[in-house]
C-alpha positions in Angstrom: -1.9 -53.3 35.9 -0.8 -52.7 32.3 1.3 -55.7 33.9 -1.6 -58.0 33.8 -4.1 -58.7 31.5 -7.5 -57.6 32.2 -8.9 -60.9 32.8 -6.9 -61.5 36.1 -9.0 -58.5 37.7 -12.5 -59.0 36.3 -15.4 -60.0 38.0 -15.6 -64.0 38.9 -11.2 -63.8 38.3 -9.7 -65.8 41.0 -8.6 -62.3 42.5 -12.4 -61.5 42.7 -13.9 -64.6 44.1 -10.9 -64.2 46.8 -11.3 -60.7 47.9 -15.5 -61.7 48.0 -14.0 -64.7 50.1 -11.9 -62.6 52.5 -14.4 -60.0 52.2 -17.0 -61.9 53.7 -15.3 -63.0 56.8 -15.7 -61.6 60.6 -12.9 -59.1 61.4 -11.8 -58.8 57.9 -13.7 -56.6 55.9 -13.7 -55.5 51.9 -10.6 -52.7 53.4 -8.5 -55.7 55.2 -9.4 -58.5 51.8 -8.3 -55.7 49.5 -4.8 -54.7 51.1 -4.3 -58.5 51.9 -4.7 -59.3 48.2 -2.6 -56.3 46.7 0.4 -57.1 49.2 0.5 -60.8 48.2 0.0 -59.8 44.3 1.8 -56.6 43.8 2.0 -56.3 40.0 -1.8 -56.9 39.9 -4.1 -55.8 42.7 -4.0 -52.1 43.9 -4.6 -51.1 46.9 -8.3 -49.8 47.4 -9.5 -48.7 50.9 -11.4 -46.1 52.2 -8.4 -43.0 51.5 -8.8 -44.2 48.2 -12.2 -44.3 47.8 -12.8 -41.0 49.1 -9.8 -39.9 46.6 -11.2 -41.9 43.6 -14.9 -42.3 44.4 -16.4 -45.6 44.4 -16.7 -47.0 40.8 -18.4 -49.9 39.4 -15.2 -52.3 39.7 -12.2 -50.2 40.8 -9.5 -52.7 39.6 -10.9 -52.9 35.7 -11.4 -49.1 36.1 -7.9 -48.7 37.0 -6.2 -50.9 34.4 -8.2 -49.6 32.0 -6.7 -46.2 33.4 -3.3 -47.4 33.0 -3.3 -48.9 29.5 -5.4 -45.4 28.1 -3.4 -43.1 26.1 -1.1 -45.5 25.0 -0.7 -46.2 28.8 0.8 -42.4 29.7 -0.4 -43.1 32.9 1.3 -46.5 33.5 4.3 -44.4 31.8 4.2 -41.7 34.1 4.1 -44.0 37.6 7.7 -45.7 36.1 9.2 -42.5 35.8 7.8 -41.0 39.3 9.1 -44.5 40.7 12.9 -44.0 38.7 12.7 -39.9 40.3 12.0 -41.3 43.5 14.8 -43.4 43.1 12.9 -46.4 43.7 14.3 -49.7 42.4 12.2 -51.5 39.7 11.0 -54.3 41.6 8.0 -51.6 42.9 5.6 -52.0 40.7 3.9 -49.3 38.7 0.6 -50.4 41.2 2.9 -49.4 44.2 3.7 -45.9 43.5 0.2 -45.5 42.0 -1.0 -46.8 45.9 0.7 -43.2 47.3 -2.9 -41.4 45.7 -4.0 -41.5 49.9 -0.7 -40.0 51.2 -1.1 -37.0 49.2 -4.7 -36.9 49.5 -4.2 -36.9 53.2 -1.8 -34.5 52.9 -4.6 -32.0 51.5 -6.5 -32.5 54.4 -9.1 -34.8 53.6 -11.2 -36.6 56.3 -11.9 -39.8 54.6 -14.6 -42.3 56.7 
């Protein structure tokens, strides 16, 4: 998300009034809009469903939280997920958002029952 300026995940962005859009539709669901919307923008929309929010809690708005995340420090974080995707010997058209999305495999891994 250090990708992407701030404005393209803040409340009333496009991205928002399309997840609130998805969201709101039968059989869809804020799990289903959120995972539609990260796999169609990749560089700028994390995945956030229910692993993660039992992982990461559920914060006032979970994408500005997270790029606000990635930029801190003079964006170590953002940093850190390039080189855990270059050790993985991932190729660099997986975004920093992508490697940052394997928080539920490892927090499944610990056990966690997530609901």
């Amino acid at each position: 998300m250090v990708d992407v300026d701030a404005v393209v995940v803040a409340d009333g962005s496009p991205a928002d009034q399309a997840w609130h859009l998805l969201r709101d539709q039968a059989d869809v669901g804020w799990v289903i809009a959120g995972k539609l919307l990260a796999r169609k923008r990749p560089r700028s929309l994390p995945v956030y469903d229910r692993v993660v929010r039992c992982a990461l809690g559920s914060p006032p708005s979970f994408w500005l939280d997270l790029h606000a995340a990635l930029g801190e420090d003079g964006a170590a974080l953002y940093r850190w997920l390039l080189e855990l995707r270059q050790a993985a010997g991932l190729p660099e058209t997986v975004s920093a958002l992508r490697v940052c999305d394997v928080v539920w495999m490892s927090h499944r891994a610990l056990g966690h029952a997530c609901r």
